[in-house]
DOGU-810043 format. One record per atom (N, C-alpha, C): x, y, z. Coordinates in steps of 0.2 Angstrom, whole numbers, padded with zeros to 4 digits, always signed. Layout:
N
XYZ;...
***
This chain:
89
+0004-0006+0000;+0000+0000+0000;+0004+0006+0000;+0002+0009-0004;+0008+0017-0003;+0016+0016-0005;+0018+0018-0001;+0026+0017-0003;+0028+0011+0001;+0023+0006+0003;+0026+0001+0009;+0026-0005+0004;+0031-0005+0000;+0033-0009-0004;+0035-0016-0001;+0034-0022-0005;+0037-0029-0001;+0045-0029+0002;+0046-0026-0004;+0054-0026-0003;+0057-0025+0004;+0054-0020+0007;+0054-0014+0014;+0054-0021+0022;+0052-0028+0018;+0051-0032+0022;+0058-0036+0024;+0061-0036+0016;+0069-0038+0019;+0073-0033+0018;+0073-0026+0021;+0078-0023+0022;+0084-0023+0027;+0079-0026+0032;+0085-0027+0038;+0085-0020+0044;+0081-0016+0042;+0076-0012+0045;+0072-0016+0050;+0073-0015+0055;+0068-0018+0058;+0063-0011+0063;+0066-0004+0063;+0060+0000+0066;+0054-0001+0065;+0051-0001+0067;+0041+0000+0067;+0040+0002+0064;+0041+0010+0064;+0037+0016+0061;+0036+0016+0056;+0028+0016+0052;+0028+0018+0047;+0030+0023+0043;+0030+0028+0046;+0031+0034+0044;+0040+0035+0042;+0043+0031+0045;+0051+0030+0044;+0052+0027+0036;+0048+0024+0033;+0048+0022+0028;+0053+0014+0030;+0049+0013+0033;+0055+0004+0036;+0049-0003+0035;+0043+0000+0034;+0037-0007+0035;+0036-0007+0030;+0030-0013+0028;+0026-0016+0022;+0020-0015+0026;+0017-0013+0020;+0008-0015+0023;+0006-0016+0017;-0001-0020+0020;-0005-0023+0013;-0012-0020+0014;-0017-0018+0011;-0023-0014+0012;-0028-0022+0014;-0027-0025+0016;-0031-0030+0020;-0034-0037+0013;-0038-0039+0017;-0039-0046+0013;-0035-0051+0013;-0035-0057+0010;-0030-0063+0009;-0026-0062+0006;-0019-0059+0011;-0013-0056+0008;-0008-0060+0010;-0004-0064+0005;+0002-0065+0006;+0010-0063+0003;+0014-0066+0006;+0023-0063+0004;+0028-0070+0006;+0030-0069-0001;+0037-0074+0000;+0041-0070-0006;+0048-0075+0000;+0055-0073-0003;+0058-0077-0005;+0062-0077-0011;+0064-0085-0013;+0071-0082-0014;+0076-0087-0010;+0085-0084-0008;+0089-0086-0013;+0084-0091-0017;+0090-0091-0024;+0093-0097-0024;+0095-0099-0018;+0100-0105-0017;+0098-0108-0011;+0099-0116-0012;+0098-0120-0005;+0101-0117-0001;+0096-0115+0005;+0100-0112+0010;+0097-0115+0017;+0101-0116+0023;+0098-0119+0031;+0094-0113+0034;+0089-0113+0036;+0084-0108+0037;+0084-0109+0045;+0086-0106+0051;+0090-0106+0057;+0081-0103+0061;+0078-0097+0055;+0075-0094+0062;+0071-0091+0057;+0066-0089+0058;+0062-0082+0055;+0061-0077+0058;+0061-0071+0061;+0060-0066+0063;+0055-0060+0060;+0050-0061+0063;+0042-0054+0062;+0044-0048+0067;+0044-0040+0063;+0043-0037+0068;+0038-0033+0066;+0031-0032+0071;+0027-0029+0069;+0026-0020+0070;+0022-0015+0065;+0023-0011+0066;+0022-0008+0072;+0024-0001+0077;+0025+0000+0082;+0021+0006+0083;+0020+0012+0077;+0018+0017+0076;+0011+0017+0078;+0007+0014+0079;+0000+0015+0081;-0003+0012+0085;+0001+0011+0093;+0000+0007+0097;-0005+0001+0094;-0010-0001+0101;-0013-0007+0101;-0017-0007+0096;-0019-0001+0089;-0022-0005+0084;-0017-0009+0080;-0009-0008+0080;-0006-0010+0075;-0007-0017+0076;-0005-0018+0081;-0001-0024+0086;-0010-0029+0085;-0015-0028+0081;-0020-0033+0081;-0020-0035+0073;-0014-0030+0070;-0016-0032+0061;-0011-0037+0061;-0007-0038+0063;+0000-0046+0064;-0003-0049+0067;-0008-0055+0068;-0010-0062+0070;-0013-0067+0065;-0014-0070+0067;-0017-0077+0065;-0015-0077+0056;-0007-0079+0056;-0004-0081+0051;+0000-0087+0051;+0004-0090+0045;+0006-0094+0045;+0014-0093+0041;+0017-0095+0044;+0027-0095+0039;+0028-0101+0040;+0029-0102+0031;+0029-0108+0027;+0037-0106+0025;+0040-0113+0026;+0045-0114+0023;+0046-0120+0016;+0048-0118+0013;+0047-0123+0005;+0053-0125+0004;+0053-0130+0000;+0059-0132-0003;+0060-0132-0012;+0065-0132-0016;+0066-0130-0023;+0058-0131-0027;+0057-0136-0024;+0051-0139-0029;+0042-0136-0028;+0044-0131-0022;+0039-0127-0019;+0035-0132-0017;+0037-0138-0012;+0034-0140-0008;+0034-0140+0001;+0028-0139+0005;+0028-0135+0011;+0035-0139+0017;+0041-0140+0019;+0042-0142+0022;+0046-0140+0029;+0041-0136+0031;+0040-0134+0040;+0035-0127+0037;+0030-0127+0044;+0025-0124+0044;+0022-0121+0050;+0023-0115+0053;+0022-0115+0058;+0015-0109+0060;+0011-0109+0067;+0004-0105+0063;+0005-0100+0068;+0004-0095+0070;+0005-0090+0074;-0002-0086+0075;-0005-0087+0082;-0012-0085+0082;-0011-0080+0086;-0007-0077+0088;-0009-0073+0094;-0004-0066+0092;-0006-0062+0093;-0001-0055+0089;+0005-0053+0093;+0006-0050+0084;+0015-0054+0086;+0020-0045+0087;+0024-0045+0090;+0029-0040+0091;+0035-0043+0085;+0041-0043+0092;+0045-0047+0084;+0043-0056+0089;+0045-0061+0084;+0045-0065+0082;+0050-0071+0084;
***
């Protein structure tokens, strides 16, 4: 939405603030985002930080999600489900 492009999601930014120009946001609905790394790589952790800029409304639009890990052939292989709202991760 706006200038909150996906890319903004692997920057390596992790501030909150929207306004900093450091988040992604999606205008709602069945929204998803994947990153493909190009090369078989060991995947250690995943890390969510949610935005911070608008107190307790943010903090309710990060839950009840799912991070999928796949493998070359884009088959699901670890999947974890995240119902409760998430800070960082």
């Amino acid at each position: 939405a706006g200038n909150a492009v996906a890319l903004l999601a692997i920057d390596g930014n992790t501030n909150g603030n929207f306004h900093d120009g450091s988040v992604t946001h999606t205008l709602g609905g069945n929204n998803w985002w994947m990153v493909n790394l190009q090369v078989t790589s060991v995947i250690r952790d995943v890390k969510i930080y949610n935005r911070i800029d608008c107190g307790a409304v943010c903090m309710t639009w990060l839950n009840q999600f799912v991070v999928e890990v796949l493998d070359y052939d884009m088959h699901v292989v670890s999947s974890l489900t995240y119902n409760d709202t998430a800070g960082a991760i």
